[in-house]
C-alpha positions in Angstrom: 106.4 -79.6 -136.3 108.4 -78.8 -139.6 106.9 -80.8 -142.1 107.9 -79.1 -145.6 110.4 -76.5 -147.0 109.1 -73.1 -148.2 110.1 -72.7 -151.7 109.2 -70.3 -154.1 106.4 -70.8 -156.7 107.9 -71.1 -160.0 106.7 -70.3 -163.8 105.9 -73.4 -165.6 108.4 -73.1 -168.9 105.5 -75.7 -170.6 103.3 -72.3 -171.0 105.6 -71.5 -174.0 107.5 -74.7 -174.8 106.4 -77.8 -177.3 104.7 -80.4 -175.3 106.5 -83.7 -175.0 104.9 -86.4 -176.1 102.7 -87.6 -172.9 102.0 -90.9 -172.8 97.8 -91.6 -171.9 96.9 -92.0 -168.8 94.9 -95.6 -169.4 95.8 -97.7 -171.9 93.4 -99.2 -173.6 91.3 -96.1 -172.8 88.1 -96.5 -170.7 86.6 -92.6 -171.0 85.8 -93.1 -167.2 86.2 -89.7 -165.6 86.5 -89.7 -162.2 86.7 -85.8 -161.0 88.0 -85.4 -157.3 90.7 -88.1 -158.2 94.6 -87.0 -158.2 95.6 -89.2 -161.1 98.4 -87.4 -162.0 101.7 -86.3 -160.4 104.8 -84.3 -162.0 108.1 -83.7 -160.1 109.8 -80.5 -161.9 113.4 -80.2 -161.1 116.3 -78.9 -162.9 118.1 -82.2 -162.6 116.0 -84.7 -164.5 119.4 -87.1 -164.1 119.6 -86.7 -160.4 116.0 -87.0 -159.8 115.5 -89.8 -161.7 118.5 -91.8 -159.6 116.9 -91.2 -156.6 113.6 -92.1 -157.1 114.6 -95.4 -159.0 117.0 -96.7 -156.4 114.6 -95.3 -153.3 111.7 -97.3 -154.3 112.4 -99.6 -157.3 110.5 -97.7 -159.5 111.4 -98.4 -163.5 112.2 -95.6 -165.7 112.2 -94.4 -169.6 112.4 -91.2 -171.6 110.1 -89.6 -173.8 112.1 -87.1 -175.0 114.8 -87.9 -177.5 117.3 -85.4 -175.6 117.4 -87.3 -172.8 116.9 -84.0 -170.5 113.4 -83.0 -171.0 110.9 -85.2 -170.0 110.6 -89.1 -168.6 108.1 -91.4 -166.9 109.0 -93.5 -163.2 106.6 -96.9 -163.3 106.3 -99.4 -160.8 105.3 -103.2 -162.2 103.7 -101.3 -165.4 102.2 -98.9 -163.9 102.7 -95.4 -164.3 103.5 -93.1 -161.3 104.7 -89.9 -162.2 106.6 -87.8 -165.0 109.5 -85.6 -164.6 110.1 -82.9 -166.2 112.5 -80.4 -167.0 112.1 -76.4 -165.0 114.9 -74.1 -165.0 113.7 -71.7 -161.9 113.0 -68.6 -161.7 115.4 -67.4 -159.2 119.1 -68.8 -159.0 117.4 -71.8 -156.6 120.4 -75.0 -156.7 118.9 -77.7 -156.9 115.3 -77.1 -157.2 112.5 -79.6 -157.2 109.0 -79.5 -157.1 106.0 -81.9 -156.8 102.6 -80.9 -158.4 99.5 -83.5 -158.2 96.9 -83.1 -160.5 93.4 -83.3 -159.7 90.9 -84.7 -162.3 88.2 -82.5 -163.6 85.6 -82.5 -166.6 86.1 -78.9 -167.0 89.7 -77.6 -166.8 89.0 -73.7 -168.4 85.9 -73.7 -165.4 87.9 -74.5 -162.7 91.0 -72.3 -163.5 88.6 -69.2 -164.1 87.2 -70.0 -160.5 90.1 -70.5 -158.8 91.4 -66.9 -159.7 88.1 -65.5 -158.8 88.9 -67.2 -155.5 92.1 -65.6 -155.1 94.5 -68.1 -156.9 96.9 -68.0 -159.7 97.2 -69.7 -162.8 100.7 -70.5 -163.1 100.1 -73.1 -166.6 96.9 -71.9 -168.4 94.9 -74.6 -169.7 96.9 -76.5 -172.7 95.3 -79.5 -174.5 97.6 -82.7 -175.8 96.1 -84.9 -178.3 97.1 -88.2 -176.1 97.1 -86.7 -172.5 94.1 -84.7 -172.6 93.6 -81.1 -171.2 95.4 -80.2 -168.4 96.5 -76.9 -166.4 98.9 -75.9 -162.8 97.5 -73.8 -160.5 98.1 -72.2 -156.8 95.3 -71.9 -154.8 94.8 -68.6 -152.3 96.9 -70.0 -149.9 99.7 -70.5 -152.8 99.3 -74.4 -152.6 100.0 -75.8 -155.9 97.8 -78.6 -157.6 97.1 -79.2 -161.0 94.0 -80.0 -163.4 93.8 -82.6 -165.5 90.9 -83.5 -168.1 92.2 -87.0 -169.2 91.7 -87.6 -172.9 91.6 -91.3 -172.1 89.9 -91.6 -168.8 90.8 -91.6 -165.5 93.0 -94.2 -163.7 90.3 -96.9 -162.0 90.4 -97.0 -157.8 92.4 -100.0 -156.5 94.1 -101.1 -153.2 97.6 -99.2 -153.7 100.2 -101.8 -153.4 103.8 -101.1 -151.7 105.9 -98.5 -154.2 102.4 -96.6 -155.2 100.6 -93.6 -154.3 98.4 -94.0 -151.1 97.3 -90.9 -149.5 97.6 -86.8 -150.4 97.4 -84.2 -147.6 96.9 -80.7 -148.0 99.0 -78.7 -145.4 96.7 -75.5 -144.9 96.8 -72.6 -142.3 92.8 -72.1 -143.1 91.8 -75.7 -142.9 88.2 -74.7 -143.4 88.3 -72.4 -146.3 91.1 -74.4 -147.9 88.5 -77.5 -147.9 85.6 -74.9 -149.4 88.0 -74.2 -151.9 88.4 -77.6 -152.9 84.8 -78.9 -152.8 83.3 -76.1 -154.6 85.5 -76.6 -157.7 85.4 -80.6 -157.3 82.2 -81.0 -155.9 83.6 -83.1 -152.9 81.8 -84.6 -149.8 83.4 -83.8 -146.6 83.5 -85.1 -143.0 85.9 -85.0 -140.2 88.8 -87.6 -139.3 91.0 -87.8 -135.8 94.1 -89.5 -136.2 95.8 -90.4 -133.4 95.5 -87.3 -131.9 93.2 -84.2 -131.8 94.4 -82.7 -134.3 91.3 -81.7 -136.6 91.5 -82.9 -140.0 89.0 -82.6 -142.9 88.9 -85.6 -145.4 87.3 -84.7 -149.1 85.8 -87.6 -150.6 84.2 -88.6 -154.1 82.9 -91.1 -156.2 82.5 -93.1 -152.4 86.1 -92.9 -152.1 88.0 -90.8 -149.6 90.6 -88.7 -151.9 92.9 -86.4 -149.8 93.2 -84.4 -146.6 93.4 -81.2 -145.3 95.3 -80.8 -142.7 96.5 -78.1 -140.1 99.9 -76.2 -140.3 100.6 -75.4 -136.6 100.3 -71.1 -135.5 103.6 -71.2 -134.1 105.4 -72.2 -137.4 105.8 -69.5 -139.4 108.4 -71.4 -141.6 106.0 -73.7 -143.6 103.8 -72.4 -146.4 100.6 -74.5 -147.3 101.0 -77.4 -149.8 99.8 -80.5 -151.4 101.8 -83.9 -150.3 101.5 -87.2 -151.8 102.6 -90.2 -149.4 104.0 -93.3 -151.1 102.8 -96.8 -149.7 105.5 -97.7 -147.4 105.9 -100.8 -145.7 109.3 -99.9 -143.1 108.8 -96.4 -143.3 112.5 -96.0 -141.0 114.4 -98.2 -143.8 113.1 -96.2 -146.3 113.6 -93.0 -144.7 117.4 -94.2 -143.9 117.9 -95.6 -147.5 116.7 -91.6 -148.7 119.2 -90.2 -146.1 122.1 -92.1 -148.2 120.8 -90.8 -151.1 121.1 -87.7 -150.1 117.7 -86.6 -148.8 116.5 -84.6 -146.3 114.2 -85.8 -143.3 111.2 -83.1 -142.6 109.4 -85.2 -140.7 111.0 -88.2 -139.3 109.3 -91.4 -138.0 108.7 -91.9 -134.3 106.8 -94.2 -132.2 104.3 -92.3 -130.8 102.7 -91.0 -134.5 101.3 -93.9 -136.4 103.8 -96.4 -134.7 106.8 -95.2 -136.9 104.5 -95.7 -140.1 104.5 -91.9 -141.3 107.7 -89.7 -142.7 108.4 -86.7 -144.9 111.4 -86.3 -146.8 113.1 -83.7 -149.3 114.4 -85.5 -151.9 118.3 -84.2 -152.6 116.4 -81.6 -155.4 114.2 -80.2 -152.5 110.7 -82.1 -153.8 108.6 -82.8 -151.0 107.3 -86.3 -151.1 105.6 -88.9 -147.8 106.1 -92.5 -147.1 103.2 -94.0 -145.0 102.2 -97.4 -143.9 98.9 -98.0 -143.0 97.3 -101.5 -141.6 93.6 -101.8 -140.9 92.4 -102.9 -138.0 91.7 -106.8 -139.6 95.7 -106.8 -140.5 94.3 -106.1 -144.2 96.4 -103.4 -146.0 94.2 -100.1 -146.4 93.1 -99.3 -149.8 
């Protein structure tokens, strides 16, 4: 099954432009690192404007710039919290529109991680940068050419809480090499790993930490040949088909689209109208709790 478009890997203009002024990640500050966590996310596009429309009316997320141009740089929140920046990236090639998610994974040691990751076969695509409120951070592609990021938060890392509807609930790493992509990850972030079926066979590996499960890995299936490997984040969704209908009218794409016979309609994967590759998943434990 299609799940995501294969875009190109784009330089990150940030490697040579002034930092915007990045708000913390916690405020008041805790200095609580948690490394394995994604506690970031940044959508570059090269239409902050239309992004930012989408986004807002899609899931009711609040917005505001940090930049004074009004182009560069702002933040999406839900209820006070913050979600995700985007950010301004004219691409490479002459890609209209162009939109691109990257997560970023927490680590203690940033420089460490990038050096390993190209002695693994990776790229650095943002060498490490520091920002006196943010913290040090870097963008990466691992061997596969997934991008993630790294991010050494200067404040501390976001605490681990049941997501509530609107926030980030799950990540997935789409990998043709779902074995070595899940050594990749636990030698640089010193993960636990163990084995999860979901509805089907299909075999998926989960990487935990801190006794929290943090992402997925996940097959891409032989016979696509359209799909290259990348990190998704999935949005708690509570009527994954309304939402995927109400992104349809705003000009989305469906990748993936609901049906009854994978999670009881409760999983989707959509290209925004830029071409960033975002999930909506619902998810009900077997008490009729919502899962953390």
């Amino acid at each position: 099954m299609a799940m995501f478009l294969a875009i190109s890997i784009p330089t990150f203009a940030w490697a040579d432009d002034p930092l915007p002024p990045l708000p913390p990640l916690t405020d008041p500050a805790t200095g609580i690192a948690r490394p394995g966590k994604i506690v970031w996310a940044d959508l570059f596009v090269d239409d902050v404007e239309l992004a930012r429309e989408f986004y807002t009316q899609l899931f009711g997320w609040t917005w505001r710039w940090i930049t004074p141009d009004r182009r560069t740089y702002g933040i999406l929140e839900h209820d006070g919290l913050l979600i995700a920046g985007i950010a301004h990236l004219d691409p490479d090639k002459a890609e209209d529109p162009y939109g691109r998610w990257v997560h970023y994974l927490s680590t203690e040691n940033v420089q460490g991680v990038a050096e390993a990751t190209v002695a693994a076969g990776g790229r650095i695509l943002l060498e490490p940068r520091v920002h006196a409120e943010r913290g040090e951070f870097a963008i990466a592609a691992d061997s596969e050419g997934a991008i993630f990021g790294l991010l050494n938060s200067q404040s501390g890392d976001p605490g681990d809480y049941r997501a509530e509807e609107g926030e980030w609930l799950w990540h997935v790493l789409y990998s043709r090499q779902v074995n070595s992509s899940a050594l990749f990850y636990q030698e640089r972030f010193d993960y636990e790993m163990f084995e999860y079926a979901w509805n089907d066979e299909t075999r998926r590996l989960v990487l935990a930490s801190q006794d929290y499960a943090r992402a997925s890995v996940s097959p891409i299936p032989e016979d696509d040949q359209d799909n290259r490997p990348a990190w998704i984040g999935f949005i708690k969704t509570a009527d994954v088909p309304g939402a995927v209908a109400r992104a349809e009218a705003l000009g989305a794409e469906v990748l993936f689209a609901p049906s009854p016979d994978v999670h009881n309609n409760g999983i989707a994967i959509i290209a925004d109208p830029l071409g960033g590759i975002i999930g909506l998943l619902s998810w009900v434990t077997t008490d009729g709790e919502d899962q953390p």
